[in-house]
C-alpha positions as CSV (number, residue, x, y, z in Angstrom):
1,X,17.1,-4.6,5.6
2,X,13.9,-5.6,4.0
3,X,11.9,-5.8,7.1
4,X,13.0,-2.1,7.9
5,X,12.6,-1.0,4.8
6,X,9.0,-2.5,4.7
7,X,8.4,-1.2,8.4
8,X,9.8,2.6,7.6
9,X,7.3,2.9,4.9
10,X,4.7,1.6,6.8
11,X,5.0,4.0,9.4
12,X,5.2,7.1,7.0
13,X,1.3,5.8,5.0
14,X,-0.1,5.1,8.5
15,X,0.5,9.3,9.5
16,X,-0.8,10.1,6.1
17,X,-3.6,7.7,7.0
18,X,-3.9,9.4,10.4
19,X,-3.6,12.7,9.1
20,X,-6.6,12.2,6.4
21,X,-8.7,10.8,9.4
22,X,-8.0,13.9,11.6
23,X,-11.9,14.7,12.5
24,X,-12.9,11.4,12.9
25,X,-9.6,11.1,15.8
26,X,-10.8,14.9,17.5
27,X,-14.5,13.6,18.2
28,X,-16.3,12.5,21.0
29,X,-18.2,8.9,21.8
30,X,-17.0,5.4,21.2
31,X,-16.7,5.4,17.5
32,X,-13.8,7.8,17.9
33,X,-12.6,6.2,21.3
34,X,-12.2,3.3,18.5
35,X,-11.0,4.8,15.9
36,X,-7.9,6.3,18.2
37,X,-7.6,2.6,19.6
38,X,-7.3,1.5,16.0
39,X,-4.6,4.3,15.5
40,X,-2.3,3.8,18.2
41,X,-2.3,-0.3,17.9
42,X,-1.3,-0.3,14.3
43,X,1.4,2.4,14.9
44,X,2.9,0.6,18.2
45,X,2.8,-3.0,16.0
46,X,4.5,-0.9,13.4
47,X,6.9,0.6,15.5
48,X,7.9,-2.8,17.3
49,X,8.4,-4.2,14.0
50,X,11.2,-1.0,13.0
51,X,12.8,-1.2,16.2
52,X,13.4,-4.7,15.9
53,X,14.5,-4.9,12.2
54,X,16.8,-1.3,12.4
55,X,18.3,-3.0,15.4
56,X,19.1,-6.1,13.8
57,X,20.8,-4.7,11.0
58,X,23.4,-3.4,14.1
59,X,26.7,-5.4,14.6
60,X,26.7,-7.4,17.7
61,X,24.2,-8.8,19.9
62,X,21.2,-6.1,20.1
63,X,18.5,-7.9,19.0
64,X,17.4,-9.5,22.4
65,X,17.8,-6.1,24.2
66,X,15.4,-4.6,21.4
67,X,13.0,-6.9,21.4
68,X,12.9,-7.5,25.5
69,X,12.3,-3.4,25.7
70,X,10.2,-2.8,22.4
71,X,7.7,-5.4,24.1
72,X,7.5,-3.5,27.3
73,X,7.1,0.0,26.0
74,X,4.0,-2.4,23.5
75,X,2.8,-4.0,26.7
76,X,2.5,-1.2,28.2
77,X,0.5,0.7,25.0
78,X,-1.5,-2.1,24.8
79,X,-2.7,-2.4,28.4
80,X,-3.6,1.5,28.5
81,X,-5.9,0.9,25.4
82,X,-7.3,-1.9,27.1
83,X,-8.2,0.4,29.8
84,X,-9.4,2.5,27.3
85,X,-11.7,0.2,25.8
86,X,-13.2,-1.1,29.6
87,X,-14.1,2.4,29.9
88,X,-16.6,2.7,26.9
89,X,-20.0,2.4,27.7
90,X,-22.6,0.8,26.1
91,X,-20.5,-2.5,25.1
92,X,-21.2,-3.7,21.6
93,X,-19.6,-5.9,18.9
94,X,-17.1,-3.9,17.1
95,X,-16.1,-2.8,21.2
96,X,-15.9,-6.6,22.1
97,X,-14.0,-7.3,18.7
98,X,-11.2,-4.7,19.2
99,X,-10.9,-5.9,22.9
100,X,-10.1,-9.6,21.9
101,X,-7.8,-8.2,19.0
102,X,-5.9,-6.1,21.8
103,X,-5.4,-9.5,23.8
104,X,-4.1,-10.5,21.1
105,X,-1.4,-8.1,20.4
106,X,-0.9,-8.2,24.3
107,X,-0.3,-12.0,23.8
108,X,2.5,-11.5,20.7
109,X,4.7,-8.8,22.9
110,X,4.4,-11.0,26.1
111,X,6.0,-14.1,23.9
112,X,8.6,-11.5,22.2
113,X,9.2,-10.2,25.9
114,X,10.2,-14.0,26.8
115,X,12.2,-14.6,23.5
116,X,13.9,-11.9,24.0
117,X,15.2,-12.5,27.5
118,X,15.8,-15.6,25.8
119,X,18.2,-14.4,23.4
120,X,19.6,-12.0,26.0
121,X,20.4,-15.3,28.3
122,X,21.8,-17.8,25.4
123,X,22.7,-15.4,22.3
124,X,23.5,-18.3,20.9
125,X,20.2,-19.5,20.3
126,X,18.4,-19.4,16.8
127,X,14.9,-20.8,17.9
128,X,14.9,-17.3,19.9
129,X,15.7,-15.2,17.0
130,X,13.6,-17.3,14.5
131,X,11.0,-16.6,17.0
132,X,11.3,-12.3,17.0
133,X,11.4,-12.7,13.4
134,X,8.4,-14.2,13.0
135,X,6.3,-12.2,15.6
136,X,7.5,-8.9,13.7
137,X,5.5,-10.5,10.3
138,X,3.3,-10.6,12.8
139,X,3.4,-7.1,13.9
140,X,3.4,-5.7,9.9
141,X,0.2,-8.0,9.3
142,X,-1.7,-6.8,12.4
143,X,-0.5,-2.9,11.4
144,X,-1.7,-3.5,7.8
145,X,-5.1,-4.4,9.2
146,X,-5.7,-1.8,12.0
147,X,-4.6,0.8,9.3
148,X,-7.5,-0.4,7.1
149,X,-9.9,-0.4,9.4
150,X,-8.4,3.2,10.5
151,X,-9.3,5.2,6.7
152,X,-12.8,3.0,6.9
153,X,-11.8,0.4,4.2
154,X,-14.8,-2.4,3.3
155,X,-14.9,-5.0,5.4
156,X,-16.1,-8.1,3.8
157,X,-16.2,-11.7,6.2
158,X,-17.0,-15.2,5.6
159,X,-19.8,-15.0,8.8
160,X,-20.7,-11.3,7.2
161,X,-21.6,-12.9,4.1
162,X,-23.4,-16.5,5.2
163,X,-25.9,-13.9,7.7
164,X,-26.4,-11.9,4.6
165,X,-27.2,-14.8,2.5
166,X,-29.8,-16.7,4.5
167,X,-31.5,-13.3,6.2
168,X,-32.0,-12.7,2.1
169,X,-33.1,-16.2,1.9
170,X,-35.5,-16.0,4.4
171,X,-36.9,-13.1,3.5
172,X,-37.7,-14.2,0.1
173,X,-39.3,-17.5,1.8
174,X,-41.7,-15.2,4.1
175,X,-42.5,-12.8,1.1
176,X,-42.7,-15.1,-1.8
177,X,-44.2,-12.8,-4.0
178,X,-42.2,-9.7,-3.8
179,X,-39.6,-11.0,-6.7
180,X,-42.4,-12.2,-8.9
181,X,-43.0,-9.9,-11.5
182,X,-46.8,-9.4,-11.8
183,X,-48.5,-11.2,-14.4
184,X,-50.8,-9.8,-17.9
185,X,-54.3,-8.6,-16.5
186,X,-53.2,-8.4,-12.5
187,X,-54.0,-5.1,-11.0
188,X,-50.7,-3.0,-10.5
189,X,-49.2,-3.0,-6.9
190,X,-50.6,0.1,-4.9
191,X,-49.2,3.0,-4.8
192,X,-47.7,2.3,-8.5
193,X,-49.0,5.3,-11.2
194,X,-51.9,4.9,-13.2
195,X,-51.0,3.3,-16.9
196,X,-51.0,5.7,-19.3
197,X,-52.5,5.1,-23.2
């Protein structure tokens, strides 16, 4: 009950989300190719997640079914972005980046696609369920991220930061003198005004 609690919120913030974001969605070039990539992951990770939990809270045996056709209908999602994204011309990082994270996601509906045939063949079987559970955290975590990414929130990584640090470090080793304060009777760096008094 939680879970689909959690995962009908979700789903409600991530339209706002969209709907703030509309011009960036209704442009052209691969920065809003992305940006609709970015959109449609975190809403099919979101909606696999609902499916899975509203399903669950239904007497009987549903959860294998749910989770066997919720990962096609993903797989499917997934593979058109993929598509998508081979498309894009010129490749760079952030292209690369969303590419591997769509593997990824590929990767968590393929396993939910077994688990679920799993529990469709042995309903009996916890590891199965224990299993669906786990890849729908999955789903909410990787919909939390896509959706900040999707309204342009900071960004702020471990390799991010240690570039940052030694490009600063080496640019104070090739200019040494730029954080020096200038000393009594130097002439003023040009371009600075005259002194007045």
């Amino acid at each position: 009950m939680a879970s689909a609690g959690a995962a009908g919120a979700l789903v409600g913030l991530l339209f706002v989300a969209i709907s703030v974001t509309t011009d960036r969605l209704t442009r052209e070039g691969v920065d809003a190719q992305l940006h609709r990539i970015r959109a449609e992951a975190a809403l099919t990770a979101f909606t696999n997640a609902l499916a899975v939990s509203l399903f669950a809270l239904v007497p009987g045996e549903k959860i294998g079914g749910t989770a066997l056709a919720v990962s096609i209908v993903g797989i499917g999602f997934v593979t058109a972005s993929l598509l998508s994204l081979i498309r894009l011309r010129p490749w760079h990082w952030s292209v690369v980046r969303d590419g591997l994270f769509l593997v990824g996601l590929v990767a968590t509906f393929v396993i939910q696609l077994i688990q679920g045939a799993e529990v469709i063949a042995h309903p009996g079987d916890s590891g199965a369920v224990n299993t669906i559970a786990i890849l729908v955290v999955v789903c909410f975590l990787v919909g939390v991220g896509r959706s900040w990414e999707l309204i342009g929130g900071p960004s702020i990584g471990l390799s991010q930061e240690v570039t940052a640090l030694i490009r600063g470090h080496e640019r104070g080793r090739n200019h040494p003198g730029d954080d020096q304060p200038p000393t009594a009777g130097s002439p003023p760096p040009a371009g600075s005004p005259p002194a007045v008094g």
